[in-house]
mmCIF file of the C-alpha atoms, coordinates in Angstrom:
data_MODEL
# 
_entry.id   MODEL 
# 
loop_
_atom_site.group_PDB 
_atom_site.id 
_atom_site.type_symbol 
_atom_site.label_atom_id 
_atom_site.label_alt_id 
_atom_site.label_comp_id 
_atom_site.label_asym_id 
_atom_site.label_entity_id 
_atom_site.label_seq_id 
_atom_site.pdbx_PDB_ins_code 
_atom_site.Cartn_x 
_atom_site.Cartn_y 
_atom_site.Cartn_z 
_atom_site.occupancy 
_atom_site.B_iso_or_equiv 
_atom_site.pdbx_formal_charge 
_atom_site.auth_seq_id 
_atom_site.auth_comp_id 
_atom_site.auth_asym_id 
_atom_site.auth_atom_id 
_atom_site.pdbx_PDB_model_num 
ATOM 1  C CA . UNK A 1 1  ? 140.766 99.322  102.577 1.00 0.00 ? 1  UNK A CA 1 
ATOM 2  C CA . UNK A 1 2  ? 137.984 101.952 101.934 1.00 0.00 ? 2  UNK A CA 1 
ATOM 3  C CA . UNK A 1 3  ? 137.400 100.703 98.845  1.00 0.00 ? 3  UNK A CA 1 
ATOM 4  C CA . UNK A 1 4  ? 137.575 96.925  99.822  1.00 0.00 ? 4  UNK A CA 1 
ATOM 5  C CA . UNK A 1 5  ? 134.966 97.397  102.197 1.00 0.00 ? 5  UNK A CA 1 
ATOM 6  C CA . UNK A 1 6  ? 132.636 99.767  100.170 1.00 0.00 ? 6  UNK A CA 1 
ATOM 7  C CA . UNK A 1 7  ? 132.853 96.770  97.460  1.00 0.00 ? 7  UNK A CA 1 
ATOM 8  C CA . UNK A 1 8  ? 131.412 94.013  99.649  1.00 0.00 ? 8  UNK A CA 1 
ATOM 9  C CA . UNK A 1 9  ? 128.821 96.082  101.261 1.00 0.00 ? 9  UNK A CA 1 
ATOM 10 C CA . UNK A 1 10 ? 127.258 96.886  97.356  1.00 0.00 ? 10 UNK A CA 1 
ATOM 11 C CA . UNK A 1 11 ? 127.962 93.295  96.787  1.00 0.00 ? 11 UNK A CA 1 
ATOM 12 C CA . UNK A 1 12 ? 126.400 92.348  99.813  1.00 0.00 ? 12 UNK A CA 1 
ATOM 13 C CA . UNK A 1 13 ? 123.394 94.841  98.904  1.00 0.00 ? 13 UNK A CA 1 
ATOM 14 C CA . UNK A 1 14 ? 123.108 93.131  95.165  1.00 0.00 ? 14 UNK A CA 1 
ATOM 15 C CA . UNK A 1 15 ? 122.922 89.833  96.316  1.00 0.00 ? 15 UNK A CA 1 
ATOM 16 C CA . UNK A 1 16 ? 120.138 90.262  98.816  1.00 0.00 ? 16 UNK A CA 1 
ATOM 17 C CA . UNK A 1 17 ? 118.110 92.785  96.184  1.00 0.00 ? 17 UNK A CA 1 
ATOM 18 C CA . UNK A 1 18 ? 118.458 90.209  93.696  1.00 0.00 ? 18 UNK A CA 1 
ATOM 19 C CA . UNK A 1 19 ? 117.166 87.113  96.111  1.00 0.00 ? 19 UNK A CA 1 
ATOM 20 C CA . UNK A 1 20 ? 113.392 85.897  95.471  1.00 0.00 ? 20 UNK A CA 1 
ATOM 21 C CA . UNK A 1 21 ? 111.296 86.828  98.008  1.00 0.00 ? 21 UNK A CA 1 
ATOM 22 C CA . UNK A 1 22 ? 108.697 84.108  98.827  1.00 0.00 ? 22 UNK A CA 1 
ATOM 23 C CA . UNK A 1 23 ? 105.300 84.969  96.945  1.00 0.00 ? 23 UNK A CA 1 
ATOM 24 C CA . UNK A 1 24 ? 102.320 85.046  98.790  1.00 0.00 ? 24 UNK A CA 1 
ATOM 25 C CA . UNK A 1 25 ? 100.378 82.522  97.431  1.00 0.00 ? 25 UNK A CA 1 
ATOM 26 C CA . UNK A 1 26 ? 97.387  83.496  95.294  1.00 0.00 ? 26 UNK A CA 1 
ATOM 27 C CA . UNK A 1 27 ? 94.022  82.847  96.189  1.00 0.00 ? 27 UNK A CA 1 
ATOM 28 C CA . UNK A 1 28 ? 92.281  79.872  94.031  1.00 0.00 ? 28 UNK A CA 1 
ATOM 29 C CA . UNK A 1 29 ? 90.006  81.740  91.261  1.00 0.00 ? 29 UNK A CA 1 
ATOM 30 C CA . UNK A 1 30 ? 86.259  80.404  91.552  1.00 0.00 ? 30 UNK A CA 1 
ATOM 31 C CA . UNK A 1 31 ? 85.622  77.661  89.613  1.00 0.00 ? 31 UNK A CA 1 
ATOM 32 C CA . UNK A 1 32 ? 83.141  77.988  86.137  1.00 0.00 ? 32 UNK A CA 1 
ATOM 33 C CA . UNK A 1 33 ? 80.816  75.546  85.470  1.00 0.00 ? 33 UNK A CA 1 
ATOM 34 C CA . UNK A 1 34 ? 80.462  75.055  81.664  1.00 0.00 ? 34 UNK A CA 1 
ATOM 35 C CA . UNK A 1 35 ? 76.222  74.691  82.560  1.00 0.00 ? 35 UNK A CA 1 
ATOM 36 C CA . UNK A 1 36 ? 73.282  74.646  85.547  1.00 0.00 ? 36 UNK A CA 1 
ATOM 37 C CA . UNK A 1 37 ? 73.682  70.978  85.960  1.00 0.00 ? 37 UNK A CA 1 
ATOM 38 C CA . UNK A 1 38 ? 77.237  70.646  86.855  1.00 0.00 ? 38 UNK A CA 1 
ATOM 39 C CA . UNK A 1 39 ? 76.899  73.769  89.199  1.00 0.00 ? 39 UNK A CA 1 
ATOM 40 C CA . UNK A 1 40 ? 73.918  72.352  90.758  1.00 0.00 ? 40 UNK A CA 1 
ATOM 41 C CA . UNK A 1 41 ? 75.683  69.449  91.630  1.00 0.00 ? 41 UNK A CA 1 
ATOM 42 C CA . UNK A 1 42 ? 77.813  71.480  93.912  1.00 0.00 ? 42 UNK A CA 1 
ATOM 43 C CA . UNK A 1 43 ? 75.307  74.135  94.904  1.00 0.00 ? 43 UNK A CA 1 
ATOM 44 C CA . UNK A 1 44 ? 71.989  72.501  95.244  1.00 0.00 ? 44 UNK A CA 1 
ATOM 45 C CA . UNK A 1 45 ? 69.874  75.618  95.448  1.00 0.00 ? 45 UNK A CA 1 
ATOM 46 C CA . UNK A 1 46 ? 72.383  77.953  92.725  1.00 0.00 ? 46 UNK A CA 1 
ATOM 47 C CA . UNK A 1 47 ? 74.889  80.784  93.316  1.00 0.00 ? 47 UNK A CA 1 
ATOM 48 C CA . UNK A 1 48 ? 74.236  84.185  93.670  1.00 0.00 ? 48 UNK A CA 1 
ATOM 49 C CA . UNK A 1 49 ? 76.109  87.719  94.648  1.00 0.00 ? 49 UNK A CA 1 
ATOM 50 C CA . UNK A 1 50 ? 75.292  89.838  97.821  1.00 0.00 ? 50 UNK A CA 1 
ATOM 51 C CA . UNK A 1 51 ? 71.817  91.265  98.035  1.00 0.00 ? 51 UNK A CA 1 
ATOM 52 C CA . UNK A 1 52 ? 70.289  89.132  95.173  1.00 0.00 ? 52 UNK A CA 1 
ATOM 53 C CA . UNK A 1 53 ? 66.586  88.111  94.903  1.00 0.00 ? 53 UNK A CA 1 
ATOM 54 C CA . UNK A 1 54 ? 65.434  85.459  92.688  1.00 0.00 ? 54 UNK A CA 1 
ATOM 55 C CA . UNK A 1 55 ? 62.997  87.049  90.048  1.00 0.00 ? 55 UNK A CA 1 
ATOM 56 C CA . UNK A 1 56 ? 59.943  85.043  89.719  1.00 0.00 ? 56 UNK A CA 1 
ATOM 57 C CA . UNK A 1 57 ? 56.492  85.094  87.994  1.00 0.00 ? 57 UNK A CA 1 
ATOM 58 C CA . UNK A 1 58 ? 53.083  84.360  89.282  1.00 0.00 ? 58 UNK A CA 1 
ATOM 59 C CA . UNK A 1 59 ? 52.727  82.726  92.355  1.00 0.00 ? 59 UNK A CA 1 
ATOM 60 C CA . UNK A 1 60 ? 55.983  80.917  92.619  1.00 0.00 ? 60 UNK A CA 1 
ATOM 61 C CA . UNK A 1 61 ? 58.213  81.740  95.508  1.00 0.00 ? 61 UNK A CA 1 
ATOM 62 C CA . UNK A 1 62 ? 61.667  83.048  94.944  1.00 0.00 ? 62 UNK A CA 1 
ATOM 63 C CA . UNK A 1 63 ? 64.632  80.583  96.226  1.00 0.00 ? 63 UNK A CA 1 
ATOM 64 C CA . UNK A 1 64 ? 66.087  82.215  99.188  1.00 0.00 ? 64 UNK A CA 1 
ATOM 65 C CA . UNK A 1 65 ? 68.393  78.942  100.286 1.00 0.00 ? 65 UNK A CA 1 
ATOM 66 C CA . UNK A 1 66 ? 71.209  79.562  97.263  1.00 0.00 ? 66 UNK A CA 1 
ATOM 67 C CA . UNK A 1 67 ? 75.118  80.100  98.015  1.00 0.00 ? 67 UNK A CA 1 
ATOM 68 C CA . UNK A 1 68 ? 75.668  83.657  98.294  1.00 0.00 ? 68 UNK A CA 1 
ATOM 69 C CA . UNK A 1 69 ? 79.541  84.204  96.962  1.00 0.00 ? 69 UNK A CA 1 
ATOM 70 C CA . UNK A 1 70 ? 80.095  87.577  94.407  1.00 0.00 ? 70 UNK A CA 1 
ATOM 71 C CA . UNK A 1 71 ? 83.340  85.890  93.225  1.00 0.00 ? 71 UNK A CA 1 
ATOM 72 C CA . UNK A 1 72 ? 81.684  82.475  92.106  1.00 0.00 ? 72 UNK A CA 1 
ATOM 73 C CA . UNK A 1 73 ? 78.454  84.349  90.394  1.00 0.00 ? 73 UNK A CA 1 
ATOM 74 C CA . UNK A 1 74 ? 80.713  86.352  88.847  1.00 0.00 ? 74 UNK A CA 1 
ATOM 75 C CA . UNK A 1 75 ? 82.833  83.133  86.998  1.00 0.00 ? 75 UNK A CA 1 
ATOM 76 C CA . UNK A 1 76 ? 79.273  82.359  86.154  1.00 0.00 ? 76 UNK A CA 1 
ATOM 77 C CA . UNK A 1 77 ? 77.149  85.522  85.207  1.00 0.00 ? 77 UNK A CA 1 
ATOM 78 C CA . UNK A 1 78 ? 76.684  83.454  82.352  1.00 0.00 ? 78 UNK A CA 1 
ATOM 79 C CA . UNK A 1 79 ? 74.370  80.879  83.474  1.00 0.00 ? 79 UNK A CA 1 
ATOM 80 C CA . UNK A 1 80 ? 71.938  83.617  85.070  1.00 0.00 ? 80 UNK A CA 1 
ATOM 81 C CA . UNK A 1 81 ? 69.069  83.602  82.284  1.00 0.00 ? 81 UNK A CA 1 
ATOM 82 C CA . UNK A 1 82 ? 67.078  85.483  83.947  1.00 0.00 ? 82 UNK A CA 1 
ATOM 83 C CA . UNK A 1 83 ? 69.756  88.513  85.428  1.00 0.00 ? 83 UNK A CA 1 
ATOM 84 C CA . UNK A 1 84 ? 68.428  88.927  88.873  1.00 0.00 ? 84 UNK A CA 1 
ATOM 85 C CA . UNK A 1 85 ? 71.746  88.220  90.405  1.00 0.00 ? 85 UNK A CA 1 
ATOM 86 C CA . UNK A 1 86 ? 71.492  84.280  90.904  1.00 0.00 ? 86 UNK A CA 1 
ATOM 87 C CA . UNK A 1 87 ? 72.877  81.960  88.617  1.00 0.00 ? 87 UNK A CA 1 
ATOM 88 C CA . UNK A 1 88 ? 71.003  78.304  88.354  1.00 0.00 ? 88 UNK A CA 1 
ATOM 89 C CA . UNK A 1 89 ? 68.541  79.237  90.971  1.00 0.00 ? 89 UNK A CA 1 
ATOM 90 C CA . UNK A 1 90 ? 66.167  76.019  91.499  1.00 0.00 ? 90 UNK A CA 1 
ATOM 91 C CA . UNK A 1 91 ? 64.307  74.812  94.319  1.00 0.00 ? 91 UNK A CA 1 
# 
């Protein structure tokens, strides 16, 4: 009877180890725009990560108006020319 018992409780055990737990779902990656145009149709004024300033020269002022997200500049470092932290800055 020992025995009996001692069998369904591992049983028991193994089937709820074994059982999928629900995944959390994953958090949507940011999306990368293949160039400025296509991510200035979304973000007017450009993307940029925390504490960015747009680097400019002369008399121009800087764009202060872009969407700051790290995650999104990140997916698209590569459209920053200029490396000051703001991809497709424009006015």
């Amino acid at each position: 009877m020992k025995h009996r018992l001692l069998a369904v409780v591992a049983a028991g055990a193994l089937a709820v180890s074994l059982t999928p737990l629900a995944a959390a779902p994953a958090e949507a990656a940011p999306a990368r725009y293949k160039n400025c145009t296509a991510l200035n149709k979304v973000y007017k004024h450009g993307v940029g990560k925390k504490g960015a300033k747009d680097r400019v020269r002369g008399k121009t002022k800087p764009v202060t108006t872009f969407k700051i997200d790290t995650a999104l500049y990140t997916a698209n470092r590569h459209l920053d020319g200029d490396k000051d932290g703001v991809s497709c800055e424009k006015k």
